[in-house]
C-alpha atoms as one frame of an Amber mdcrd trajectory, in Angstrom:
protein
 -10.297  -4.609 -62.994 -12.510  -6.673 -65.447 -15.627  -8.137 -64.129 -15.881
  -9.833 -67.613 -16.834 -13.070 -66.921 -17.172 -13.091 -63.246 -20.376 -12.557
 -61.437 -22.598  -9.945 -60.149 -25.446 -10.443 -57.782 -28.860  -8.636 -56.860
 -31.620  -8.731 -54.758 -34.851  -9.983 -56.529 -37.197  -7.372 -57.093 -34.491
  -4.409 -56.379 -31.856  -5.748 -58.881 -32.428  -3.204 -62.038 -29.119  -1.959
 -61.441 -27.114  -5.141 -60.824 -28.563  -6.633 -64.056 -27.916  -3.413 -66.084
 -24.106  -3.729 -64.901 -23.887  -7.413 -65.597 -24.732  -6.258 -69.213 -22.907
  -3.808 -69.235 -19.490  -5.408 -68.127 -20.093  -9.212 -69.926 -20.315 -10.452
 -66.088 -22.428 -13.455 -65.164 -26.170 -12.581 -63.057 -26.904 -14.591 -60.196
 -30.212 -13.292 -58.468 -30.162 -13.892 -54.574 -33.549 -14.624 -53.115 -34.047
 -13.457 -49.453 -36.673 -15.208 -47.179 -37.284 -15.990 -43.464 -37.956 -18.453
 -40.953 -41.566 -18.599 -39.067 -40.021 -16.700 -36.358 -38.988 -13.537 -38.607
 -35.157 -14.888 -39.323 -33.751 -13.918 -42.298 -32.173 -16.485 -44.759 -30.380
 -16.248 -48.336 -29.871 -18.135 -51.265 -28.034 -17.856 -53.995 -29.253 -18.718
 -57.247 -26.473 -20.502 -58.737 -22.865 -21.434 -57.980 -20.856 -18.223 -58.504
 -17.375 -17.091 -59.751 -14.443 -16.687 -57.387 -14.605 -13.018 -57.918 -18.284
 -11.879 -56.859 -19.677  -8.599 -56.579 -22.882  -7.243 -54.849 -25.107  -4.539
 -55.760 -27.067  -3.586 -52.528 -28.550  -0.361 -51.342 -27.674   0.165 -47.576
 -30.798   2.006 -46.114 -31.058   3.870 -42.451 -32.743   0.488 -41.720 -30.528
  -2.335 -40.055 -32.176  -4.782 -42.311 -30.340  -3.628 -45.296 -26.891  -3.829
 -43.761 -27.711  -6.657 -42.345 -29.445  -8.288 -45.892 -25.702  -7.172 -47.701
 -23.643  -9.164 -44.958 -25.644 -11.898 -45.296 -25.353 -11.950 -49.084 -22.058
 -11.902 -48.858 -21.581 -14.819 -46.553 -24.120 -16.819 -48.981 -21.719 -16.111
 -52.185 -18.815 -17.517 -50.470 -20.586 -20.377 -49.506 -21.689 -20.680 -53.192
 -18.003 -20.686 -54.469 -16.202 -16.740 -54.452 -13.319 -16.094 -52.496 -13.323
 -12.601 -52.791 -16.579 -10.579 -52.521 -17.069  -6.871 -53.720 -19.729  -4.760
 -52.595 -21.374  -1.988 -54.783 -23.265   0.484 -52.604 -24.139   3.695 -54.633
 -25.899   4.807 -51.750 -24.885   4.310 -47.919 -26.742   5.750 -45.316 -24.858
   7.195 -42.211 -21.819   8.932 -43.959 -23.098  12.192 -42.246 -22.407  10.434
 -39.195 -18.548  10.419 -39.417 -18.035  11.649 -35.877 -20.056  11.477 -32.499
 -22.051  15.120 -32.018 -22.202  14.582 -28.398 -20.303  13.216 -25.791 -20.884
   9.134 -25.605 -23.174   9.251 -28.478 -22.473   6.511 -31.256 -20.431   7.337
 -34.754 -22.913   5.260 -37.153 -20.387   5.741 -40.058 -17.721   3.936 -37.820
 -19.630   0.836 -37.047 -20.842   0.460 -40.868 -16.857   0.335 -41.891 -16.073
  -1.825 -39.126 -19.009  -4.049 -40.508 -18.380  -4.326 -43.557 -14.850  -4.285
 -44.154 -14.600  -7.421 -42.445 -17.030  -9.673 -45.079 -16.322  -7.566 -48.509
 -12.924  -7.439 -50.281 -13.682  -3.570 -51.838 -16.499  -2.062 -51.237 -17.636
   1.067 -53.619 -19.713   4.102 -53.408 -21.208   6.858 -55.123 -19.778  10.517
 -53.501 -18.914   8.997 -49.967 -20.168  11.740 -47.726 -16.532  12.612 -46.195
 -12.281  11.933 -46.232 -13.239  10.876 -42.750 -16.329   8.245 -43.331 -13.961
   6.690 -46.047 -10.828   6.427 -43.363 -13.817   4.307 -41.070 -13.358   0.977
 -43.841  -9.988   1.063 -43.037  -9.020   1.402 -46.659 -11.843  -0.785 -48.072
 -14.053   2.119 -49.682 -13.147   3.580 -52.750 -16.091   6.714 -53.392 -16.794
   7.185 -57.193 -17.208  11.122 -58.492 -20.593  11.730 -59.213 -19.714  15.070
 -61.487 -19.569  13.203 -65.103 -23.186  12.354 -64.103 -23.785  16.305 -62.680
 -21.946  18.534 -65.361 -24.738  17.126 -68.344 -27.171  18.616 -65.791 -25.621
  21.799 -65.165 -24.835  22.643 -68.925 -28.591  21.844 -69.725 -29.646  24.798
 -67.485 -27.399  27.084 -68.796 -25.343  27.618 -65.944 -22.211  29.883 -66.254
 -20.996  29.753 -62.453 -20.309  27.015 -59.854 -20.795  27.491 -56.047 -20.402
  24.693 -53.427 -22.753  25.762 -50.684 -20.899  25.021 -47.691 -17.294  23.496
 -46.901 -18.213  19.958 -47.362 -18.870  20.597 -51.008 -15.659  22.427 -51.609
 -13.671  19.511 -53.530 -16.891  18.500 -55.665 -17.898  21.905 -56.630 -14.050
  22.844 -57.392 -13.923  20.110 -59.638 -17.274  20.724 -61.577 -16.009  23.861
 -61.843 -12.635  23.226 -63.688 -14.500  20.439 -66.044 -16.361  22.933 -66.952
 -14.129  26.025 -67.134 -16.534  28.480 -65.080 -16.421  30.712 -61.984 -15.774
  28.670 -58.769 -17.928  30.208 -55.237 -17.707  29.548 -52.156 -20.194  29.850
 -49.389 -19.899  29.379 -45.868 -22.512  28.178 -43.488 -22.589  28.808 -40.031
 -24.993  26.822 -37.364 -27.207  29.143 -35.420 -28.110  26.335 -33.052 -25.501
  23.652 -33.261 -26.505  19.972 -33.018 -30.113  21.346 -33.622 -30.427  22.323
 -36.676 -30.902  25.706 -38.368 -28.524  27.800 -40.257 -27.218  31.146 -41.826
 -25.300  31.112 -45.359 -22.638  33.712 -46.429 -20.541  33.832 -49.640 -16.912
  33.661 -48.490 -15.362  33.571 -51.943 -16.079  34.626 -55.615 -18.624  37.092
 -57.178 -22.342  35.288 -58.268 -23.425  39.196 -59.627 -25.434  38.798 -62.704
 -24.724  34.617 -62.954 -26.890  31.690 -63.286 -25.288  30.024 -60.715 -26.032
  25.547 -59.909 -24.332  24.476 -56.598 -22.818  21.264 -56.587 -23.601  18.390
 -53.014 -23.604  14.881 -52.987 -26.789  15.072 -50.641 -29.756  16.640 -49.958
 -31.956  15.696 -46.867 -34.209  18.883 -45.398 -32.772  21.288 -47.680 -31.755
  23.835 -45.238 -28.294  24.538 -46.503 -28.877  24.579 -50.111 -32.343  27.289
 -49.007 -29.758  29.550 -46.988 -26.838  29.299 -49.935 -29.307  29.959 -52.434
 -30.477  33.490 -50.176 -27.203  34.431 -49.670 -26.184  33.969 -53.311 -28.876
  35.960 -54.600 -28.834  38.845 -52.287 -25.050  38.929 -53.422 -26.428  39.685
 -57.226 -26.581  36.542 -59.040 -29.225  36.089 -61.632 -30.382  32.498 -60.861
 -29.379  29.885 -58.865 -29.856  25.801 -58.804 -28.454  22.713 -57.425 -27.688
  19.458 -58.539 -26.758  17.192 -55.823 -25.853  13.299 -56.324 -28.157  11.992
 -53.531 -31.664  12.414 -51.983 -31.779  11.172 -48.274 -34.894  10.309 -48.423
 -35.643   9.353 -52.118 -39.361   9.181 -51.351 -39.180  12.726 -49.853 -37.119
  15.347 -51.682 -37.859  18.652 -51.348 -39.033  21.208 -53.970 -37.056  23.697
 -55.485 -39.501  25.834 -55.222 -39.705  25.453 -51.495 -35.969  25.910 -51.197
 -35.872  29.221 -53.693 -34.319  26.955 -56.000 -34.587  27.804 -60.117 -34.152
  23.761 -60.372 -33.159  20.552 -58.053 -31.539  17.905 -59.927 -30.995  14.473
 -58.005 -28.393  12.564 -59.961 -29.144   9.940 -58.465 -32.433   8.138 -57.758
 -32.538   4.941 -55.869 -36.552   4.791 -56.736 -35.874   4.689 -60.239 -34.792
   2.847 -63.321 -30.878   3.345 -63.351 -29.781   5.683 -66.098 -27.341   4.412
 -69.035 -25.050   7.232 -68.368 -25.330   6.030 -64.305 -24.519   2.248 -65.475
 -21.551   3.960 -67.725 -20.194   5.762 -64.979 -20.127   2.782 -62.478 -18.832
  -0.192 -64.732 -15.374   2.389 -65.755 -15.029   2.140 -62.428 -15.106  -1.136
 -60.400
């Protein structure tokens, strides 16, 4: 679809990307200001009147307020003239949590896509987390592959073998792999304590001896998995080993790749900094 013409909105002061797009694309930028009532409300405005076809660039954050900010928005830019409201959320917190853990313990994923299908026409993402956090917006989400952003990365560090370092990563890694006509491996993770935490890594398929191997995930939080992958990878003979994953859970706190016995740790994509021109690319061949 062309967003020539129509109209993107951003947050002031955390709208880099939503202007960059509106550049990018020949849309309209309408900058939404957010304020509050004495008692701690929330209220926004939109700028101007908007297009009938709107989209929103908004970060949703562990936080409530930034869900709750994005449905807000969008409620403002139908008030200020669109019928139909898109949503642009490269990054969405609780896609790990696709399914409950425990008995009568809440599925985060599930209320987000029960949220926010309801006030946003589309709504797209960078490398949703899972098939099953996607089914949860009932057919609302469409997830964007991060790899055109990840192969550049790969290629700079020489790599000459893929791995995905456990099952989630299968589908990314396979397809980094066949872009760039190299070895695909396949690791398999096993939880030594499960719902608590700690792991063991084992390659189940392919041969790293004597590669420089990068493993391919859309996210990174403690760093456990890609540390145990990485062990098992090089006791199995390859040469080197890095990762390039498309998000950082916490972007504030990513872990080092020395820490994790990593050659390199490549975060595609950074919600703490300027958006890249190949990131802005990426996005606007795809809305």
């Amino acid at each position: 679809m062309s967003w020539r013409g129509k109209t993107i909105a951003g947050f002031e002061g955390c709208d880099a990307l939503a202007r960059a797009l509106a550049r990018a694309v020949g849309a309209r930028y309408a900058p939404l200001a957010v304020s509050k009532y004495r008692a701690g409300e929330r209220v926004i405005r939109a700028s101007r009147s908007v297009t009938r076809r709107c989209l929103l660039v908004a970060e949703l954050e562990a936080d409530g307020e930034s869900v709750w900010r994005a449905l807000m928005a969008a409620d403002a830019l139908k008030r200020s003239g669109a019928k139909h409201v898109f949503l642009l959320a490269p990054w969405m917190a609780y896609g790990r949590q696709d399914r409950p853990a425990k008995a009568r313990e809440s599925t985060g994923g599930a209320t987000l896509g029960d949220a926010l299908h309801r006030s946003f026409k589309k709504i797209f993402t960078l490398d949703a987390h899972s098939k099953l956090f996607r089914k949860h917006f009932h057919g609302h989400l469409k997830s964007i592959a991060a790899r055109d952003l990840a192969i550049p990365v790969a290629r700079r560090y020489g790599a000459d073998a893929v791995a995905a370092p456990d099952k989630g990563a299968v589908k990314r890694a396979k397809a980094v792999a066949r872009e760039m006509r190299l070895p695909f491996i396949q690791c398999e993770k096993t939880r030594l304590r499960p719902g608590l935490g700690g792991v063991r890594s084992r390659v189940r398929h392919g041969d790293p001896k004597g590669h420089r191997v990068v493993m391919i995930d859309d996210l990174v939080d403690s760093g456990g998995t890609l540390a145990e992958a990485a062990k098992a990878l090089r006791l199995a003979g390859a040469k080197s080993v890095g990762a390039v994953v498309t998000h950082a859970a916490l972007s504030s706190s990513v872990p080092s790749a020395k820490s994790l016995g990593l050659g390199y740790l490549e975060i595609v994509y950074r919600r703490d900094r300027k958006p890249s021109a190949s990131l802005v690319k990426l996005l606007a061949a795809h809305l």
